[in-house]
Structure formats: structure tokens, C-alpha cells
C-alpha positions in Angstrom: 0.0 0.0 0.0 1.4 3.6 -0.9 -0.2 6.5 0.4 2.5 9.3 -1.1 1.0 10.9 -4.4 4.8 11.3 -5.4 5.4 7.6 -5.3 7.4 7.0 -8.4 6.3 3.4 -9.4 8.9 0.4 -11.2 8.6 -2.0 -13.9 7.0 -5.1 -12.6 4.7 -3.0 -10.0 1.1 -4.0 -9.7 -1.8 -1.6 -8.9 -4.8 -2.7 -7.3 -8.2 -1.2 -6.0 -8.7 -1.7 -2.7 -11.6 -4.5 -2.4 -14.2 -2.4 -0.4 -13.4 0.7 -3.0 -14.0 -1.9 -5.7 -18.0 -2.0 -4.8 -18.4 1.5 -5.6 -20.8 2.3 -8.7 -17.3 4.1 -10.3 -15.5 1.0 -10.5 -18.5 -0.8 -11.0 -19.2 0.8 -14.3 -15.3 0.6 -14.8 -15.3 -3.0 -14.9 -18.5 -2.9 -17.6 -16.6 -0.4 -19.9 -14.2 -1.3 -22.4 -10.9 0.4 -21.7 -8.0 1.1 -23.9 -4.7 1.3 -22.3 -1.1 2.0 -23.5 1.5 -0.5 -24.4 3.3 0.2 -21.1 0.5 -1.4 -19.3 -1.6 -4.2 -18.1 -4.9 -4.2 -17.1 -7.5 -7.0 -15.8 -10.6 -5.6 -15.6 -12.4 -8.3 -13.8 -9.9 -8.3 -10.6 -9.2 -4.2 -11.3 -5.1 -4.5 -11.2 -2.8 -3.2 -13.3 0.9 -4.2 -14.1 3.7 -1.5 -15.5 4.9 -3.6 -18.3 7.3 -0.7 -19.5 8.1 2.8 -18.8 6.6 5.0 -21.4 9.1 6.1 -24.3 8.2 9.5 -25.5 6.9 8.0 -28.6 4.3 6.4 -26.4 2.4 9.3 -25.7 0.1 10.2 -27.8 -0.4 14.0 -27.1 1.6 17.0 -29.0 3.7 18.8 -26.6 6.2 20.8 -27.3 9.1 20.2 -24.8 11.2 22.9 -25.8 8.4 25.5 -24.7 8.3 24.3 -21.1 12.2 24.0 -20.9 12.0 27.5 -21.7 9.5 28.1 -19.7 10.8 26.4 -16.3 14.9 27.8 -17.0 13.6 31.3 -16.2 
């Protein structure tokens, strides 16, 4: 169990739901849905886990950002 929002997680790490969170109409309706995930990761709906397969490249993600503007932005 980690309770620090900074945690940085590994490569082999599994993430659960805790099993009375589990009963709650959110993840209820979580197991129902179809979910895409990325490459990097596992996910079993049925038991609500999820295993970090990989550390995401930057190729991975699939949003344009453009890095050089927030280097410039944080070397002020």
C-alpha cells in the first residue's frame, strides 16, 4: 500500500483497487466499460489491477507537446 502521491512506481509493479473501494458504482461501471490502455501497461478488468509492463518512451504518448516550450518556460 502507498499513500505518497509522489510515489514513483517500477517495472514489474502491480496496482490494485482496494476490495471495499472496488464495490463503488465508479468502478462498477469501470469494470463494464471497455478500456484502452497504452503499451506500457496491463490491465485485468475483472480483478481491477494493473501491471507496468514498461516505462513509457516519449513515442508512447500520444499527445503534442512541445518540450522545448516548457524548458523554456521552467529555465527562467
Amino acid at each position: 500500500m502507498v499513500n505518497i502521491p509522489s510515489y514513483q512506481i517500477k517495472v514489474g509493479d502491480v496496482i490494485s483497487v482496494k476490495e471495499r473501494s472496488a464495490k463503488s458504482e465508479l468502478f462498477a461501471a469501470v469494470k463494464e466499460a471497455r478500456v484502452i490502455v497504452p503499451k506500457w501497461l496491463e490491465f485485468d478488468p475483472a480483478t481491477l489491477t494493473g501491471k507496468i509492463v514498461a516505462l513509457p518512451a516519449r513515442e508512447d504518448i500520444d499527445l503534442t507537446i512541445a518540450e522545448h516550450l516548457i524548458i523554456e518556460l521552467y529555465s527562467k
